[in-house]
C-alpha positions as CSV (number, residue, x, y, z in Angstrom):
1,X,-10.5,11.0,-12.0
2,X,-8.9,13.6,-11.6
3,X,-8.9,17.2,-14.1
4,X,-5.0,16.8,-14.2
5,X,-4.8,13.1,-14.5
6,X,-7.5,13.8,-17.3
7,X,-4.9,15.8,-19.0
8,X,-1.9,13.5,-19.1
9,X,0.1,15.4,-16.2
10,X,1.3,13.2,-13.0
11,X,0.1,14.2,-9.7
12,X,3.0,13.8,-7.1
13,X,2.0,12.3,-4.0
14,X,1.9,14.1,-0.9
15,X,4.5,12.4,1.8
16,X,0.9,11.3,3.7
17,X,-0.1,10.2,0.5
18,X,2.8,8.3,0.0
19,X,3.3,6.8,3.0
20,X,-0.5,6.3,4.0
21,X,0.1,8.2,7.5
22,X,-2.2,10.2,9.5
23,X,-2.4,13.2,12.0
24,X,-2.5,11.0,14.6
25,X,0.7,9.0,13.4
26,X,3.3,12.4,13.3
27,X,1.8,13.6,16.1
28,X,3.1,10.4,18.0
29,X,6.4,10.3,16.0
30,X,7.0,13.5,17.0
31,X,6.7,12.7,21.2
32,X,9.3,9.9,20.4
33,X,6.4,7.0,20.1
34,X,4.9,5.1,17.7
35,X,0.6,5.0,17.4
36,X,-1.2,2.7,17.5
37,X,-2.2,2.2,14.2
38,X,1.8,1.9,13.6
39,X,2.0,-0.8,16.3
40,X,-0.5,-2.7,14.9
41,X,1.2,-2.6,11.1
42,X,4.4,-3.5,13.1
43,X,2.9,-6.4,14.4
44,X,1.1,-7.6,11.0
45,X,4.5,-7.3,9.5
46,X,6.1,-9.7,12.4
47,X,3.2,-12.6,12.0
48,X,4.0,-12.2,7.7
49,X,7.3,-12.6,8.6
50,X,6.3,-15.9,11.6
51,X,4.3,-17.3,8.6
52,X,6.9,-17.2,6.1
53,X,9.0,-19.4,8.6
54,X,6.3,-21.6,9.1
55,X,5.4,-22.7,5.7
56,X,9.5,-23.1,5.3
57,X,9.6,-25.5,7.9
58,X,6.3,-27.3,6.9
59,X,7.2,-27.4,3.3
60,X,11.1,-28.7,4.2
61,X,9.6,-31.4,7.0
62,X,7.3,-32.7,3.7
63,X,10.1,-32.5,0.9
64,X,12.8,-34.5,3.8
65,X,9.5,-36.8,4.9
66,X,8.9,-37.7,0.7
67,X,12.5,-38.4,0.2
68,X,13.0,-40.8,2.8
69,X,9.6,-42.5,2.4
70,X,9.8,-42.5,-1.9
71,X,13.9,-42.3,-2.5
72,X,12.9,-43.9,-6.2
73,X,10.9,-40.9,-6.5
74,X,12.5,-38.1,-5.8
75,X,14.8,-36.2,-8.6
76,X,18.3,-35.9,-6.2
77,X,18.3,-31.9,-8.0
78,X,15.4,-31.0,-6.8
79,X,15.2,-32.3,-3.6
80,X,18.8,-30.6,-2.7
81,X,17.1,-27.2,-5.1
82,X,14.5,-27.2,-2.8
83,X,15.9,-27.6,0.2
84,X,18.3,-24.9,-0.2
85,X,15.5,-22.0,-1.5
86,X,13.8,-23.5,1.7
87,X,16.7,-23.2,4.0
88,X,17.3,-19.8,2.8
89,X,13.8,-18.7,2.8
90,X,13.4,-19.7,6.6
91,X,16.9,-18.3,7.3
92,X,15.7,-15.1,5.4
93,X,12.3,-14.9,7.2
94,X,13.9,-15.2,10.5
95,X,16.2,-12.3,9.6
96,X,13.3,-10.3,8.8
97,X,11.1,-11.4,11.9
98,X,14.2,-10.5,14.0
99,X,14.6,-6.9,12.5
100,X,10.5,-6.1,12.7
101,X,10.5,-7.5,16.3
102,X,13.9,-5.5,17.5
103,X,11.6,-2.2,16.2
104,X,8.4,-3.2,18.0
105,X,9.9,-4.1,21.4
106,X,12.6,-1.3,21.5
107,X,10.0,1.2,19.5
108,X,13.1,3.7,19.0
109,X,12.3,6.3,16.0
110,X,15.2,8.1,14.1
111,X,14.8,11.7,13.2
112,X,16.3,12.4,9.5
113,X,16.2,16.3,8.9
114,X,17.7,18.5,6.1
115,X,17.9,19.9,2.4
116,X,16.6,17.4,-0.1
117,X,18.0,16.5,-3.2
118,X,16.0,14.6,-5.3
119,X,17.1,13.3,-8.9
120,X,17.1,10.4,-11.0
121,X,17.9,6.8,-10.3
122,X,20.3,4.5,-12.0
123,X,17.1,3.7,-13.5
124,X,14.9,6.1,-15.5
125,X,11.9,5.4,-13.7
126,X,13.4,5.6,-10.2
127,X,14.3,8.6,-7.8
128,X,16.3,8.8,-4.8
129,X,16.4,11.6,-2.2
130,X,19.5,12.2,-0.5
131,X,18.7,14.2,3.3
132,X,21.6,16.4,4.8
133,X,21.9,14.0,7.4
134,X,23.3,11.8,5.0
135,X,20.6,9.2,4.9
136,X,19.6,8.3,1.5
137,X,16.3,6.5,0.6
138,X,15.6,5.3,-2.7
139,X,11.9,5.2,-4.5
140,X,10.2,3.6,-7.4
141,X,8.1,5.7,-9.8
142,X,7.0,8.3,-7.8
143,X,8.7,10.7,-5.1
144,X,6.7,12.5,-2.0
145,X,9.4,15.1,-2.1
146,X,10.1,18.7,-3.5
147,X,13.7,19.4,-4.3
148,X,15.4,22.0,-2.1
149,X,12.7,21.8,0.5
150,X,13.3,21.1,4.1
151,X,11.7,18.0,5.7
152,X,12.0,15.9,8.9
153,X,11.6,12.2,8.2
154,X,10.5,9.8,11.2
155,X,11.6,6.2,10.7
156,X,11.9,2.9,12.6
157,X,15.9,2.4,13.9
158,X,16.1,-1.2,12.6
159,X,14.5,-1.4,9.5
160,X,14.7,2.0,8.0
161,X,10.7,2.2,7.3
162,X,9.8,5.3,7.1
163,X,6.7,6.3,9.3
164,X,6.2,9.7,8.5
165,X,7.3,13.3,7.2
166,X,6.6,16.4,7.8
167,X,7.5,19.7,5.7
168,X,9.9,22.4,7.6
169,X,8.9,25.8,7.0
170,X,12.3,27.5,8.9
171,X,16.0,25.9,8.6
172,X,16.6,24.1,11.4
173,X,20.2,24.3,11.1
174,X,20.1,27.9,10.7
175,X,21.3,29.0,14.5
176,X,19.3,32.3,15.4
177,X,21.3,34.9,17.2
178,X,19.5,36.3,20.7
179,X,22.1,39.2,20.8
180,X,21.5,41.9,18.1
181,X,24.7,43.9,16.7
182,X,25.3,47.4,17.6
């Protein structure tokens, strides 16, 4: 444990901290690509998502399969209940499956640069971070993120995830001029 945990003080995450990326992972965002450690995530994500669907089906095949065999049995609530959170979990899972596997097969990143501004939630416990680019992302009970600073922020087009960050030192949007004045 840390001296300052030791003392009652919270430790703010670093953005590779935060979002458990590497060298290796900006470096590739940065190209335009994703690595393949990200890929592989990506992929994890899509069979979670084809296993959701999966037990949906096999779980609304069984419930359809008792009623018709045990009709006696079967509560009419529950059965219609259950089919519905069933129906909506597949239709839910499918969503999700189609968003992760739009960002693995068309592996496009969005660039998010600019002043942050970092503040308090709706909740006292959450933050948000608004970027100049007018992308906001919201956070639980901890934010990566110094206020005022300047960061780039790499994220998948489809969901939003965020792959990334890294820390400007110079203002991007501040134009240098080549010609001096007299």
């Amino acid at each position: 444990m840390t001296d300052s945990k030791k003392q009652g003080k919270s430790v703010r995450p670093t953005p590779m901290e935060f979002y458990e990326f590497t060298e290796d992972d900006l470096r590739c965002n940065q190209e335009g690509k994703l690595s393949e450690l990200q890929l592989q995530n990506l992929k994890i994500k899509i069979q979670e998502q084809r296993n959701l669907i999966g037990f949906c089906v096999v779980v609304l095949i069984l419930l359809v399969v008792g009623f018709i065999i045990f009709p006696e049995n079967f509560n009419i609530f529950i059965f219609y209940a259950g089919s519905f959170f069933l129906i909506f979990g597949f239709i839910f899972g499918l969503w999700k499956w189609n968003v992760f596997a739009n960002d693995l097969l068309k592996r496009e990143i969005q660039i998010f640069e600019g002043y942050t501004k970092v503040s308090y939630g709706y909740k006292p416990e959450g933050y948000y971070i608004i970027l100049a680019s007018k992308k906001m992302f919201i956070f639980g009970s901890s934010c990566p993120f110094i206020d005022g600073q300047i960061y780039r922020i790499y994220a998948l087009s489809y969901t939003g995830k965020i792959l990334s960050v890294e820390r400007l030192l110079e203002n991007p949007f501040i134009r240098k001029s080549t010609q001096q004045n007299p």
